[in-house]
C-alpha positions, 0 to 999 in steps of 0.5 A, spaced: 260 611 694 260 606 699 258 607 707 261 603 713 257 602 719 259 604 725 256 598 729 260 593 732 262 588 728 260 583 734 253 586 735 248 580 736 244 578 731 236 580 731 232 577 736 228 570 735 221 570 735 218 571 742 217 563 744 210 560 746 208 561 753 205 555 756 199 556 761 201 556 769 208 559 766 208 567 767 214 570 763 218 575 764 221 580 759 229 581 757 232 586 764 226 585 767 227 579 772 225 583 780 231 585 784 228 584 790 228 576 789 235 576 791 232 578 798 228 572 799 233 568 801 237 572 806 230 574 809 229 566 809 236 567 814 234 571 818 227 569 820 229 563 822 235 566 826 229 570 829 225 565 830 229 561 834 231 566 838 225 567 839 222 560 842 229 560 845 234 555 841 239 561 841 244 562 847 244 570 847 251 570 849 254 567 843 249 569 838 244 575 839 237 576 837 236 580 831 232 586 834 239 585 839 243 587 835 239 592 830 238 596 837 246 595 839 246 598 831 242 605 832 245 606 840 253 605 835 250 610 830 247 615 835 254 616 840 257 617 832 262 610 832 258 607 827 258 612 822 265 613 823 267 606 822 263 605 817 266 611 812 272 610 814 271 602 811 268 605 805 274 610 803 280 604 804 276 600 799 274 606 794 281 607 793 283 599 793 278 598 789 280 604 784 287 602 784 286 594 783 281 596 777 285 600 774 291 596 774 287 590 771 284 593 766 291 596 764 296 589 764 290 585 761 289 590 755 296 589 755 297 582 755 291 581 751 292 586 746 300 583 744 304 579 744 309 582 747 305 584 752 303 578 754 310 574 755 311 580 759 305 580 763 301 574 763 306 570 767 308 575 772 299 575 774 300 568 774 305 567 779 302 573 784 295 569 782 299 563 785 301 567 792 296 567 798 295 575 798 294 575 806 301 572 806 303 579 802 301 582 809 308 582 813 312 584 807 308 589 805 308 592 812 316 592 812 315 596 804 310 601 806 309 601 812 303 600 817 299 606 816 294 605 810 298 605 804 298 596 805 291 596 806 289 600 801 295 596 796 293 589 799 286 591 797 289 593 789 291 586 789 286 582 791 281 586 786 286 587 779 287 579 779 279 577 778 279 582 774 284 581 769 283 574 769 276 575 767 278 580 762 284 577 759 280 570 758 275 574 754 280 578 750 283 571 748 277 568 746 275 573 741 272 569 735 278 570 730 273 571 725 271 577 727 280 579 726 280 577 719 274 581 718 276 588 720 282 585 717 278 585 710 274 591 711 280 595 713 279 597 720 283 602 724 286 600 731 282 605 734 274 602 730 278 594 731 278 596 740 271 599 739 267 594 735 271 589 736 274 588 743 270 592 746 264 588 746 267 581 745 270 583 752 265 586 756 261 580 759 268 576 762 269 584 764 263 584 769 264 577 771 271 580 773 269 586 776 264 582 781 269 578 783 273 584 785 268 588 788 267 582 793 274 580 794 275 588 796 270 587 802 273 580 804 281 582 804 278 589 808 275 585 814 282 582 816 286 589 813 282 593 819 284 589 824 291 590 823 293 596 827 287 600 825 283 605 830 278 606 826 273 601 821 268 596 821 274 590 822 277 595 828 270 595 832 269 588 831 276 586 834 275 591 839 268 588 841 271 581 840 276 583 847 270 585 851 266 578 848 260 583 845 258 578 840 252 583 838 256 589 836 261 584 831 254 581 828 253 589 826 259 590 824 258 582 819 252 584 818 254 591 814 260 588 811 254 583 808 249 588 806 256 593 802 257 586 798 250 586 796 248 592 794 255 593 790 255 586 787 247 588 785 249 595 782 254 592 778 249 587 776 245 592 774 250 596 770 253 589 766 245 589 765 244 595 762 251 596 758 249 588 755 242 590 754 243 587 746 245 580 750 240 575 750 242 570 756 237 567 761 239 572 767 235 577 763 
């Protein structure tokens, strides 16, 4: 009696011999390269911002010194405006972002998977792709309202359309090879997901989901200053009313620092579900 294998049928093939180190090269191993080398350049930024304000280069009114506004940072943390924005922030684009995940991994699914599905789905996306999202603002406003449920809703859209464009380009370019081959060995629609599309898919799924987690914070720092009473882009607005530049660096300077680190976890995540990908980023 024969066995099938349970391993997906797009399993990368066994590792080439390690290549020959040249002197003065130092290597480093798959998945291993530093995190903290993304650092070096947004450290480089801000030692010439300190630097020039130091020696006086800078106009303290229209650009503030970096220990200006990490002071005007912890006296917003510690009368409790900060930490207010800041997870009032973190919610809108939690639930955006879940939102548009969703929706983009479901249509592309859809689309990718049939042919019925694409004809229905795919050019619908491309119309909405073609539309600016931030001009969706006042007709939204008029459906849903001014309260939360726009934001959150334009927040969906800008993340589900990366998202599924990504995905729905890595379904399609599946090598149809591997197709005839489930199709000789008798594969189910469930084994055929699996080992099939499922590891053909993931690498444009993750160039997908970068580009959503950044899009989620790009849109929420216009959103919050449309009505808002609460949220980085509110406080920015606010500060921008009584020409506090320090306080709209602070509010940047978070927005900057959540785009980094969530794009760095996805990253890490990507890296670790791909570990059997051998490319140069790991």
């Amino acid at each position: 009696m024969t066995t099938t294998a349970t391993t997906p049928l797009v399993s990368p093939p066994a590792a080439p011999a390690a290549p020959v180190r040249r002197p003065g090269r130092r290597a480093l191993a798959p998945g291993k390269r530093l995190p903290a080398a993304r650092l070096i350049g947004p450290g480089l930024v801000l030692a010439v911002w300190a630097a020039a304000s130091a020696a006086g280069q800078l106009d303290p009114a229209a650009i503030p010194a970096p220990w200006t506004v990490l002071r005007t940072a912890g006296q917003l943390w510690s009368d409790g405006t900060l930490s207010t924005d800041v997870l009032t922030s973190l919610e809108r684009a939690a639930y955006g972002f879940a939102l548009g995940l969703t929706a983009g991994v479901v249509l592309a699914l859809a689309a990718g998977l049939s042919r019925v599905g694409e004809a229905l789905i795919d050019g619908t996306v491309q119309l909405n792709r073609a539309i600016p999202t931030l001009g969706l603002i006042p007709l939204f406003i008029l459906w849903l309202g001014i309260g939360e449920t726009f934001k959150i809703a334009i927040i969906a859209i800008v993340v589900y359309i990366p998202i599924y464009l990504n995905l729905h380009a890595a379904l399609s370019g599946i090598d149809h090879r591997y197709v005839e081959l489930a199709e000789v060995q008798g594969l189910s629609r469930i084994r055929f997901i699996r080992q099939i599309v499922v590891p053909g898919a993931l690498p444009g799924f993750f160039v997908g989901l970068r580009l959503g987690v950044t899009g989620s914070w790009l849109s929420l720092v216009v959103l919050e200053q449309i009505n808002a009473t609460s949220g980085l882009g509110y406080l920015m607005f606010q500060a921008q009313n009584y020409g506090r530049t320090d306080i709209i660096l602070v509010g940047l300077l978070i927005y900057g620092v959540f785009g980094l680190v969530s794009d760095s976890a996805v990253r890490l995540v990507e890296r670790r579900v791909l570990s059997w990908r051998r490319t140069l980023s790991n």
